[in-house]
C-alpha positions in Angstrom: -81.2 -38.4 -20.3 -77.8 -37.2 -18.8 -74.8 -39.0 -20.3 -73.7 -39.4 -16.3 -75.7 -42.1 -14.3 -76.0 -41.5 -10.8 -75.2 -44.3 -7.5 -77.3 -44.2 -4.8 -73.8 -42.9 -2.8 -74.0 -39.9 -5.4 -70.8 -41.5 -6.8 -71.2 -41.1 -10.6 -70.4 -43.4 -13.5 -69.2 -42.5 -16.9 -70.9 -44.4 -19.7 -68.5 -46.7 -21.4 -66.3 -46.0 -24.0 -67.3 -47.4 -27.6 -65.4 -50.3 -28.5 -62.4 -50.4 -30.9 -63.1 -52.3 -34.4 -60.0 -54.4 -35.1 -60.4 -56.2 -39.0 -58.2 -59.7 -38.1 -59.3 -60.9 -41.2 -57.5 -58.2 -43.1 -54.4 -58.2 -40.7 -54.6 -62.2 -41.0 -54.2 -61.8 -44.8 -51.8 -59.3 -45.1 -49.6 -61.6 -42.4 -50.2 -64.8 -44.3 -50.2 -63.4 -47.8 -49.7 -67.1 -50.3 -46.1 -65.2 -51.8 -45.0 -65.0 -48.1 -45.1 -67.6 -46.9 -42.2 -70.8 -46.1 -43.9 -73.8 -47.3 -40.9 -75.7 -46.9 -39.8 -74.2 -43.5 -37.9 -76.2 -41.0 -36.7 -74.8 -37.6 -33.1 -76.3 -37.5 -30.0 -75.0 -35.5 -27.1 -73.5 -37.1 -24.7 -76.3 -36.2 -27.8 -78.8 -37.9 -27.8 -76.2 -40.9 -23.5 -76.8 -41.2 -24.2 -80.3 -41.3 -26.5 -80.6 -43.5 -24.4 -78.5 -45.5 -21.6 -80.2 -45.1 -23.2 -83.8 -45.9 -24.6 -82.0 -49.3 -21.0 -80.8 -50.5 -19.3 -84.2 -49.5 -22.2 -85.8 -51.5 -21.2 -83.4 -54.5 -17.9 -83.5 -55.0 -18.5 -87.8 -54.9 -20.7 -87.4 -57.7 -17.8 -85.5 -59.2 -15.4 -88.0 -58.7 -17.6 -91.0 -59.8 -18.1 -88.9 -63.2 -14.6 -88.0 -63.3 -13.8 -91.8 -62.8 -16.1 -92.9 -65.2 -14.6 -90.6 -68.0 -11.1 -91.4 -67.2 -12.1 -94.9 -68.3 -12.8 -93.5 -71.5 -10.7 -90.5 -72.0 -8.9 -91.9 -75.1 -12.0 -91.3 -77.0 -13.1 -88.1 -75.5 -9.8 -86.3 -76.4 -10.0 -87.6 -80.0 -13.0 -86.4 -79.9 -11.5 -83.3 -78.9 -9.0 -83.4 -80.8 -11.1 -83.2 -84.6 -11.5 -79.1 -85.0 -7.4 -79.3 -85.1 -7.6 -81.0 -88.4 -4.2 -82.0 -89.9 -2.1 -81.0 -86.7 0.4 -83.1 -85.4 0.1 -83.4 -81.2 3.3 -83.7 -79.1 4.2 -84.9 -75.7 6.8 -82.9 -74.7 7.5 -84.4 -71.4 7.5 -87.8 -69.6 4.1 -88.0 -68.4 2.2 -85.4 -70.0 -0.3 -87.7 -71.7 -1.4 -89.0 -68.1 -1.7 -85.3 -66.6 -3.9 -84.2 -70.0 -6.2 -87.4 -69.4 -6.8 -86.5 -65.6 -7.7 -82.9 -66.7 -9.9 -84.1 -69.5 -11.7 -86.6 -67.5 -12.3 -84.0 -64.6 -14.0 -81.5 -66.5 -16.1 -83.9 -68.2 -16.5 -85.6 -64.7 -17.9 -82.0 -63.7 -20.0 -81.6 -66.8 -21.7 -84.6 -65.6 -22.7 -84.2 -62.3 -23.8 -80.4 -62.6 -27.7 -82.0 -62.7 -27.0 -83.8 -59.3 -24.8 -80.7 -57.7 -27.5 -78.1 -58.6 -30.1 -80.5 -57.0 -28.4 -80.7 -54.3 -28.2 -76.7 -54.0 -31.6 -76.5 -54.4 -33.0 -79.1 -52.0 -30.7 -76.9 -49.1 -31.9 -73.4 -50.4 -35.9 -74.6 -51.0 -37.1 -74.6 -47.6 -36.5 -71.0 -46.5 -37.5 -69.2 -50.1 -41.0 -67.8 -50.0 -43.7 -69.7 -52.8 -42.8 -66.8 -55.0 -39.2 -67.7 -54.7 -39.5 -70.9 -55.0 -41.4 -70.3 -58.5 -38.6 -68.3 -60.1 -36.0 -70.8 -58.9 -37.2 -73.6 -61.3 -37.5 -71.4 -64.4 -34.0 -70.6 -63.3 -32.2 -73.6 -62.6 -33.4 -75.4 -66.1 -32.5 -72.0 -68.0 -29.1 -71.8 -66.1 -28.3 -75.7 -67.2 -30.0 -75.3 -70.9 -27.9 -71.6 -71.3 -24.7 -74.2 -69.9 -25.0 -76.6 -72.3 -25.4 -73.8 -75.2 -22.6 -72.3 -74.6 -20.7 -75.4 -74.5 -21.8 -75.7 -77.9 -21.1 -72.4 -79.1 -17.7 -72.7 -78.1 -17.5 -76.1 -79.7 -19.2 -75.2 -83.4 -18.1 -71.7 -83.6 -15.7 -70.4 -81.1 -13.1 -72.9 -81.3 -13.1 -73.9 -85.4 -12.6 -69.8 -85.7 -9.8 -69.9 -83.2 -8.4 -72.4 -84.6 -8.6 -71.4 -88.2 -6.9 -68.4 -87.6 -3.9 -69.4 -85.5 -2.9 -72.4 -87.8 -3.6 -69.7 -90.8 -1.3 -67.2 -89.6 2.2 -67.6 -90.2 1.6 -71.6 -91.7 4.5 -70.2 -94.5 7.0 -69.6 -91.9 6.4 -72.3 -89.2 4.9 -75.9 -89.1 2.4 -76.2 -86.9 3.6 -79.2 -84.2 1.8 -78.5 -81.0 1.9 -79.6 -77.0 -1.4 -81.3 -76.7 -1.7 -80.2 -73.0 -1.5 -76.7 -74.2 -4.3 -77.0 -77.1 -6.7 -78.8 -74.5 -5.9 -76.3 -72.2 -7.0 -73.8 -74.8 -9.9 -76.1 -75.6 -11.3 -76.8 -72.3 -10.7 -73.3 -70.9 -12.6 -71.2 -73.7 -15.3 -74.2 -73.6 -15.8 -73.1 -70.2 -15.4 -70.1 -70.0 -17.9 -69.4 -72.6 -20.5 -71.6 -70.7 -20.3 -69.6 -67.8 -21.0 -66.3 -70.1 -23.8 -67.8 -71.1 -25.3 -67.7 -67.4 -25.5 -63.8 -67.9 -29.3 -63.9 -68.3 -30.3 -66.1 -65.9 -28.2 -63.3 -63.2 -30.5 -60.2 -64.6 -33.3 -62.2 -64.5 -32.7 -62.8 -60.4 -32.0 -59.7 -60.2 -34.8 -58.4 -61.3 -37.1 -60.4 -59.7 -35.3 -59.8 -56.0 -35.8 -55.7 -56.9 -32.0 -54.6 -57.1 -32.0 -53.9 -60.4 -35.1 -52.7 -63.2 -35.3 -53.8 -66.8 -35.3 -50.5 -67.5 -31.9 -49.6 -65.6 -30.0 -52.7 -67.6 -31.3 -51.4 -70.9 -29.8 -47.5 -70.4 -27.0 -49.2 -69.5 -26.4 -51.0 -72.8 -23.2 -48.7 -74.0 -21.4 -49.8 -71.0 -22.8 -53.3 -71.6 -20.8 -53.0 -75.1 -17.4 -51.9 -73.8 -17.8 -54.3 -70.8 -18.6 -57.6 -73.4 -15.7 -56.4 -75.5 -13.2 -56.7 -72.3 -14.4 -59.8 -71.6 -14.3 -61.7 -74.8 -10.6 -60.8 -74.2 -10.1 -61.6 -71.3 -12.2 -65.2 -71.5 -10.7 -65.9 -74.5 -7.2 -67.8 -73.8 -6.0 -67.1 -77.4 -5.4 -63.3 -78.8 -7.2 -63.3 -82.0 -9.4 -60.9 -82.8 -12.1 -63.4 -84.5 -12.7 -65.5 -81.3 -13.1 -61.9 -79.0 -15.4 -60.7 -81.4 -17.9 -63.7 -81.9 -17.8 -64.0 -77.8 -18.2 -60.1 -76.9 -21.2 -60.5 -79.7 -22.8 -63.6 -78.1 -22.4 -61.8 -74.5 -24.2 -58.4 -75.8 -26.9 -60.4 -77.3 -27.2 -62.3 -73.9 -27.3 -59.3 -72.1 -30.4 -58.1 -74.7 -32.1 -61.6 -73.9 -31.8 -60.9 -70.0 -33.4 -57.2 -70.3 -36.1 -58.8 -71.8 -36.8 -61.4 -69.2 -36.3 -59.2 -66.6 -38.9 -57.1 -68.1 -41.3 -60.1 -67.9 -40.2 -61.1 -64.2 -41.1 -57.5 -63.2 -44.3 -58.1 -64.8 -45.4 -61.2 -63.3 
């Protein structure tokens, strides 16, 4: 038969085109993929997204001050407590009122220290709803490594940092001088290396979210390990507030092996 089909006008008719085979089930999966989608997506404005926002920090920095309250309540202890790796030094107050400032900085850090649980859930609960389920599986693993790795360094930096400090600055020169100090300067020391050696500690839980968003490979971070040394080094000085040499070496250590643990939960993000 002819592929044309004739009209009785002797008009003629070309046979239809064959049709075009679309898969929507494959297109429907590769648009609704389980690790892209926004489980907990709400359509909000920006101003609504400020507010929020807004209403979560206010709520934050309360919880801060309730701690900070709390503490101040029972800040004699806490800088006794604070006080016990200076063994056998004789604290000063060198100026009218130095005692009260010392107590207000004391009970603020620890009012801080306290209310990191309630601050990061309220981070979380405004970041949740627009991460994909993927995300949203790294961020738990994240958050409860990022407040154990806190609270570890915290204790570094009370059992090992600070004693070695310590040792070596009331050590050196004791013959010459006798060691009388300001006691807003040694909890200044105190509270300063305490924190700043917490916040090294949050050095893994960084590669690891880095790995898993794609900026950076396992592999990358572990080529890089020479500059890793130099770069820990630097920072042990600069994080320590006292100069010896003891206390920049046990934190520029702690920071490389950090670094070391983070390669290796990169490598397991990446893997996932």
């Amino acid at each position: 038969m002819s592929e044309r089909n004739s009209l009785p006008d002797g008009n003629t008719v070309l046979p239809a085109p064959a049709p075009i085979r679309v898969n929507l089930q494959q297109e429907e999966d590769a648009s609704t993929h389980p690790d892209d989608q926004f489980p907990g997506e709400v359509e909000m404005t920006l101003v609504d997204h400020l507010e929020e926002l807004r209403r979560r920090i206010l709520r934050s920095l309360l919880a801060v001050v309730v701690g900070a309250a709390g503490c101040l309540l029972l800040v004699k202890p806490l800088v006794r407590l604070l006080e016990v790796p200076a063994q056998g030094i004789h604290f000063l107050q060198l100026a009218p009122g130095e005692f009260l400032f010392v107590s207000l900085k004391v009970a603020g850090y620890s009012g801080l220290t306290l209310a990191l649980p309630y601050v990061f859930y309220e981070a979380l609960s405004f970041v949740l709803p627009g991460l994909t389920r993927r995300e949203q599986r790294l961020v738990a693993p994240a958050v409860a490594g990022s407040a154990v790795l806190f609270l570890a360094g915290l204790a570094f930096a009370w059992w090992a940092l600070v004693p070695a400090a310590l040792n070596f600055l009331v050590n050196y020169g004791a013959d010459v001088v006798e060691p009388l100090w300001s006691i807003e300067r040694y909890l200044d020391f105190v509270l300063l290396l305490m924190v700043a050696t917490a916040l090294a500690f949050q050095l893994p839980v960084l590669q690891m979210l880095l790995a898993a968003l794609g900026i950076v490979q396992a592999q990358t971070m572990l080529s890089a390990w020479r500059f890793v040394v130099v770069a820990s080094a630097l920072a042990g000085a600069v994080l320590t507030p006292s100069t010896d040499p003891i206390t920049m070496l046990l934190l520029s250590g702690a920071i490389t092996a950090l670094y070391l643990v983070g390669v290796g939960l990169a490598r397991v993000v990446q893997r996932a």
